[in-house]
Backbone as JSON, one array per atom type, in Angstrom:
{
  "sequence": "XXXXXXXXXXXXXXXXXXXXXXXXXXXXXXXXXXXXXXXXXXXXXXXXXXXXXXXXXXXXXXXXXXXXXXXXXXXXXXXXXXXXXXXXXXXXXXXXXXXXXXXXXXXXXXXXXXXXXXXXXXXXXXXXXXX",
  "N": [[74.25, 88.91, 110.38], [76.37, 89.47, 112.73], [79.94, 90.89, 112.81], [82.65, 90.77, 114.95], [85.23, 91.99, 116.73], [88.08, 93.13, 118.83], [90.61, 95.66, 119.56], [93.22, 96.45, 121.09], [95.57, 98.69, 121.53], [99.14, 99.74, 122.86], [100.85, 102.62, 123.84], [102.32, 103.51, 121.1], [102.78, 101.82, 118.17], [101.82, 99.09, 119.15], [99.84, 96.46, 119.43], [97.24, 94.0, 120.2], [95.12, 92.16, 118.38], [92.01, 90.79, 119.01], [89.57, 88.51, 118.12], [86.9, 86.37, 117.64], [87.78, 83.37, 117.32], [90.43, 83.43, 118.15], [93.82, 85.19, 119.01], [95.79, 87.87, 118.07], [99.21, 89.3, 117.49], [99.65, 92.81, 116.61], [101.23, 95.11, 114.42], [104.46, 96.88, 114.41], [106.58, 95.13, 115.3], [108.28, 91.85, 115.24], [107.08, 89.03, 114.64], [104.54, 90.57, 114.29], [101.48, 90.9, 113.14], [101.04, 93.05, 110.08], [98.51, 95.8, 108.85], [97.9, 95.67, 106.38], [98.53, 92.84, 106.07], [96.6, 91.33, 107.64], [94.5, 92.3, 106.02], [94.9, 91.15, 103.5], [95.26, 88.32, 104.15], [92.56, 88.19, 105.62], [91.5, 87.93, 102.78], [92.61, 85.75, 102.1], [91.33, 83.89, 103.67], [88.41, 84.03, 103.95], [88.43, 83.0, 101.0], [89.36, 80.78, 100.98], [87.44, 79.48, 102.29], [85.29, 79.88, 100.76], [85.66, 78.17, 98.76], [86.22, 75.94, 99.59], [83.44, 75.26, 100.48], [82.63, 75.3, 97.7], [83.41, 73.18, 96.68], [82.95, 70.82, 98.08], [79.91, 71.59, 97.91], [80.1, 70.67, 95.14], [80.71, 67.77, 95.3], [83.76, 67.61, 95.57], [86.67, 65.96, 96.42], [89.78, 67.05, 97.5], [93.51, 67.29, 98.55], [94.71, 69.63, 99.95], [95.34, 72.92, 100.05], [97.29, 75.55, 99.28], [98.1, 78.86, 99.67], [99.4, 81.86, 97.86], [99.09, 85.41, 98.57], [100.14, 88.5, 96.94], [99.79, 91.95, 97.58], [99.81, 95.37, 95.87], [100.0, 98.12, 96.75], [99.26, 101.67, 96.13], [101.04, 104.56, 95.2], [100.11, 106.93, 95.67], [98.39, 109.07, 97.66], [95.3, 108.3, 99.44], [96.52, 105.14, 100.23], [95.26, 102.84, 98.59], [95.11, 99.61, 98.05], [96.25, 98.34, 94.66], [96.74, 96.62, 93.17], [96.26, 93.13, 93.17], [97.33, 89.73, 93.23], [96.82, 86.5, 93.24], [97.94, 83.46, 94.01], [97.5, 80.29, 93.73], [97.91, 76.64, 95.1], [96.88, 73.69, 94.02], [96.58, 70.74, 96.17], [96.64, 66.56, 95.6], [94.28, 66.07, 93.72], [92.3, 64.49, 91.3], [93.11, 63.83, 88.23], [91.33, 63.8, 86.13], [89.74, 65.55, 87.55], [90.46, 68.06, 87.35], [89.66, 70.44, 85.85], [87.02, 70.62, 87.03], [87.96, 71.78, 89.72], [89.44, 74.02, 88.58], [87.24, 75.87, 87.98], [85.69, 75.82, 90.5], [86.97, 77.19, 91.78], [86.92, 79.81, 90.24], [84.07, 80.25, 90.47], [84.21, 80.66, 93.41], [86.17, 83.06, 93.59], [83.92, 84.7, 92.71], [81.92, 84.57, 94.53], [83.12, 85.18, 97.5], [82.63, 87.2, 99.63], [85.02, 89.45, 100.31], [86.67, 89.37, 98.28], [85.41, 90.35, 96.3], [84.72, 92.87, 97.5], [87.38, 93.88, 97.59], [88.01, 94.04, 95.08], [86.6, 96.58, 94.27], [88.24, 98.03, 94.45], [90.68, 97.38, 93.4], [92.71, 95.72, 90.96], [92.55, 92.11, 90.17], [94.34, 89.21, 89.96], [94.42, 86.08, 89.45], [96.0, 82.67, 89.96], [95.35, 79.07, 89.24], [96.91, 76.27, 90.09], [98.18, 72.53, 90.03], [99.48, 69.83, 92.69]],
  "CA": [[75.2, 88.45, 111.37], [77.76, 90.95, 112.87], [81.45, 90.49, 112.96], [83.37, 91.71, 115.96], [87.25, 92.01, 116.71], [88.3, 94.34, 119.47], [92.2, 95.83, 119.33], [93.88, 97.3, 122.56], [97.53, 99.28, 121.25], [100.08, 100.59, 123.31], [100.81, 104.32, 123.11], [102.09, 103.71, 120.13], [101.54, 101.08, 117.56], [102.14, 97.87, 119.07], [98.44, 95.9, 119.99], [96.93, 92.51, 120.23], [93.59, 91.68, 118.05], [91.23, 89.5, 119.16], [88.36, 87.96, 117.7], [85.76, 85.35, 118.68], [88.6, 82.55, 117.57], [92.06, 83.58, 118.71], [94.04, 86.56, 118.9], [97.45, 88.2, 117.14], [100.4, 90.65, 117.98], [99.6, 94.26, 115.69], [102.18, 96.24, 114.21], [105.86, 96.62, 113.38], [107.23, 94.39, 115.73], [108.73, 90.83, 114.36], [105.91, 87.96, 114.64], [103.21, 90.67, 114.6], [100.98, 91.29, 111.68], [100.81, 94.59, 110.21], [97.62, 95.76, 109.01], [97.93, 94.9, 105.25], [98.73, 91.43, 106.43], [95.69, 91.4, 108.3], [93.83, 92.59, 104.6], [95.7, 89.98, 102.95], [94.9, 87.36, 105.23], [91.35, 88.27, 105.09], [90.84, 87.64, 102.01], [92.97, 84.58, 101.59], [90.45, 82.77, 104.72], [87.62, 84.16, 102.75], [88.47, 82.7, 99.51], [89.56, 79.61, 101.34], [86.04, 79.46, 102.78], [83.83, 79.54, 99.69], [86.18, 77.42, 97.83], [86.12, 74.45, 100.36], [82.62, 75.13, 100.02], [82.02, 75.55, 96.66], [84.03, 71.81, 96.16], [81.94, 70.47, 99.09], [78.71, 71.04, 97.44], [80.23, 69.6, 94.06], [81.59, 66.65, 95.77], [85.13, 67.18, 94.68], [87.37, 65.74, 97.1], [91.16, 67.36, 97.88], [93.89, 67.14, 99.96], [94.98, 70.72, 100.38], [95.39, 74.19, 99.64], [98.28, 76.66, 99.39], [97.94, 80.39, 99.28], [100.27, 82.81, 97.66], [98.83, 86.8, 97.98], [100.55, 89.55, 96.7], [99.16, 92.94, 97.61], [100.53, 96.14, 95.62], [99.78, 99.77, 97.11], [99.33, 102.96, 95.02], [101.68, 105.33, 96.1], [99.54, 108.34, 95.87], [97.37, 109.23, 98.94], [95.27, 107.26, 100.55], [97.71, 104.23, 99.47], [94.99, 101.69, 98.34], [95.27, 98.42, 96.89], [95.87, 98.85, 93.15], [96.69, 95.42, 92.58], [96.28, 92.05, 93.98], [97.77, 88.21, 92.57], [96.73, 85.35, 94.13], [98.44, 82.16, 93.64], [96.72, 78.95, 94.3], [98.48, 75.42, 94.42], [95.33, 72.37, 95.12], [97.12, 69.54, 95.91], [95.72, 66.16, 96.06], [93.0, 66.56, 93.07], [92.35, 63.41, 90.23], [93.54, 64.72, 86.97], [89.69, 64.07, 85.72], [88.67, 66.92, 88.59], [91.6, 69.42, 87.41], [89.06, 70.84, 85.06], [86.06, 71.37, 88.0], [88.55, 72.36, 90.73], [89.72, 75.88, 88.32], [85.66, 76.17, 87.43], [84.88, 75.92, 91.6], [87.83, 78.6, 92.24], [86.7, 80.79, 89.52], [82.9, 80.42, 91.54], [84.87, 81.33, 94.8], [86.05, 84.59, 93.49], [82.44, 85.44, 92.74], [80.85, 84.22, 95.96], [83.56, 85.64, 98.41], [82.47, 88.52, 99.98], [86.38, 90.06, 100.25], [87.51, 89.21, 96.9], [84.27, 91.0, 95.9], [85.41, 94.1, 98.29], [88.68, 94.69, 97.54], [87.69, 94.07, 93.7], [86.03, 97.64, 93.8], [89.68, 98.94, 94.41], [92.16, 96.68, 93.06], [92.99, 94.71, 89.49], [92.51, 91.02, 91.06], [94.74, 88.04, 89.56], [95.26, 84.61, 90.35], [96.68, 81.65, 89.03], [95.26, 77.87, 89.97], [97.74, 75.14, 89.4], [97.97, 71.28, 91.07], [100.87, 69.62, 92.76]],
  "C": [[76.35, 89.45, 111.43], [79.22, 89.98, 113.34], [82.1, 91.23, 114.05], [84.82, 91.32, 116.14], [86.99, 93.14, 117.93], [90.32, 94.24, 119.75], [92.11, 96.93, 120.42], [95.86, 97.52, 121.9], [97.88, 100.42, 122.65], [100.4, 102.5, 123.02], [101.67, 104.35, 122.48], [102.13, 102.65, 118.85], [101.46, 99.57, 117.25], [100.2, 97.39, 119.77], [98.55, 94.49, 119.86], [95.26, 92.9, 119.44], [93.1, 90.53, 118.39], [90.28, 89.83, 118.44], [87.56, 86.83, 118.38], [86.52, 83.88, 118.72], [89.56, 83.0, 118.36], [92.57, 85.12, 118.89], [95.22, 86.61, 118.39], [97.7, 89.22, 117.78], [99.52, 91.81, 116.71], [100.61, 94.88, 115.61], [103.61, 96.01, 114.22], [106.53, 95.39, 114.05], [107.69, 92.62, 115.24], [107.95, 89.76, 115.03], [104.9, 88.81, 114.97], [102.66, 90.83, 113.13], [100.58, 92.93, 111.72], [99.12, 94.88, 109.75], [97.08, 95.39, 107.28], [98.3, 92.93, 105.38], [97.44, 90.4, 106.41], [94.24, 91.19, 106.71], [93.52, 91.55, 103.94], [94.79, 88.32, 103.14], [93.4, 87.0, 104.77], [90.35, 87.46, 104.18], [91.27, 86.26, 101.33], [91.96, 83.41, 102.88], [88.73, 83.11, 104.2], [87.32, 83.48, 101.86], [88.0, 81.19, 99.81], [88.21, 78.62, 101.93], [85.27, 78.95, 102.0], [84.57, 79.2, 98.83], [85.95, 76.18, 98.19], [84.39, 74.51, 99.91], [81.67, 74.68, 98.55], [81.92, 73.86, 96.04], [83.08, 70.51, 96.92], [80.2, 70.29, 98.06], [78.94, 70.11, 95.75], [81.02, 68.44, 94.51], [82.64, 66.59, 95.16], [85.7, 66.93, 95.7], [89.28, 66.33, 96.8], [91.96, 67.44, 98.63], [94.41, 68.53, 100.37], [95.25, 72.11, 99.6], [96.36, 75.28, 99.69], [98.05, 78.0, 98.8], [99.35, 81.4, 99.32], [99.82, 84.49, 97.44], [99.44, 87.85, 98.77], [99.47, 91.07, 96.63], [100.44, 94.33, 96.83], [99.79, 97.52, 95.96], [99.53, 100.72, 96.08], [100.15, 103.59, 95.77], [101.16, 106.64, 96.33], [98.73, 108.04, 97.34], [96.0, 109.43, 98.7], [95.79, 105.97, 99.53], [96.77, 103.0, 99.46], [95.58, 101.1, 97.73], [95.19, 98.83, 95.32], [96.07, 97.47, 92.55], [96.44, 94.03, 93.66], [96.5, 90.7, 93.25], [97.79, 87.36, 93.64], [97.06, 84.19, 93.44], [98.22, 80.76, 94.22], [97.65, 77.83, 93.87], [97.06, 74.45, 95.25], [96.14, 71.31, 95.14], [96.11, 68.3, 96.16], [94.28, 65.77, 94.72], [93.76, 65.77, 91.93], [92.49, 64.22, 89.23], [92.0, 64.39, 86.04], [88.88, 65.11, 86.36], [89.68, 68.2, 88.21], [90.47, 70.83, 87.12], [88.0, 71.98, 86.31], [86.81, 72.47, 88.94], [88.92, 73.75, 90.07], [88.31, 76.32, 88.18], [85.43, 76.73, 89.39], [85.86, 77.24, 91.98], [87.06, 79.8, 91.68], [85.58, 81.05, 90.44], [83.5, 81.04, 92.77], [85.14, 82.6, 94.61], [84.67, 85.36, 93.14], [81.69, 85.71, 93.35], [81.49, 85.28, 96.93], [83.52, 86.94, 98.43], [84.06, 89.74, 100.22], [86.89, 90.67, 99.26], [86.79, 90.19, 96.22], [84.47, 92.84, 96.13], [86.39, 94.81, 97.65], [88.44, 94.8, 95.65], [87.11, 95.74, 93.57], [87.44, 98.64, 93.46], [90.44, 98.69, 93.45], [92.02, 95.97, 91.7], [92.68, 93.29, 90.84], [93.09, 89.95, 89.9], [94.88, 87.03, 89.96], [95.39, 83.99, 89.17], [96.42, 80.4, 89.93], [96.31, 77.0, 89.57], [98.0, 74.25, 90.68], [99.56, 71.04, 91.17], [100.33, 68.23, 93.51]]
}
């Protein structure tokens, strides 16, 4: 299955992305996303993906999900990812499921094709904790 996006910029480096849902502003301007955002993003709807999933097939029921990720650059050239911390809050989740719910995350970073990705580059941290 192919993924498509198509991006139309200005001459010079303001755009709009679309995709097959919705579309976004590009670039410096204030409510657009830049293109580490975009990265970011990615991999936090990704995660978010084959986590719901992962909880789904273990019938764990929750009421929601908060994402905190930190991307850190290299400063040498080409300025990949050298680090990445992701900060999870599950809210919602019986203190008898605390246990499964860090087990189905941990599965999520294994499954998700992103996390998987950017893993060839980057250190990858997170941190689960309930509220």
């Amino acid at each position: 299955m192919a993924n498509n996006v198509k991006m139309v910029f200005d001459n010079q480096m303001h755009g709009i992305l679309t995709g097959h849902h919705g579309s976004s502003q590009v670039g410096p301007s204030e409510g657009a996303l830049a293109p580490y955002d975009m990265v970011l993003g990615g991999l936090g709807g990704c995660l978010n993906h084959t986590f719901q999933s992962v909880l789904d097939k273990k019938q764990i029921k929750i009421h929601g999900v908060n994402y905190a990720i930190e991307g850190v650059k290299r400063t040498e050239v080409p300025t990949t990812l050298k680090e990445v911390q992701i900060d999870v809050i599950v809210s919602g989740v019986d203190e008898d499921k605390k246990a499964q719910v860090e087990k189905a995350f941990e599965l999520a970073t294994k499954y998700c094709s992103v996390f998987q990705t950017i893993s060839k580059i980057a250190t990858m941290h997170y941190t689960v904790s309930f509220k």
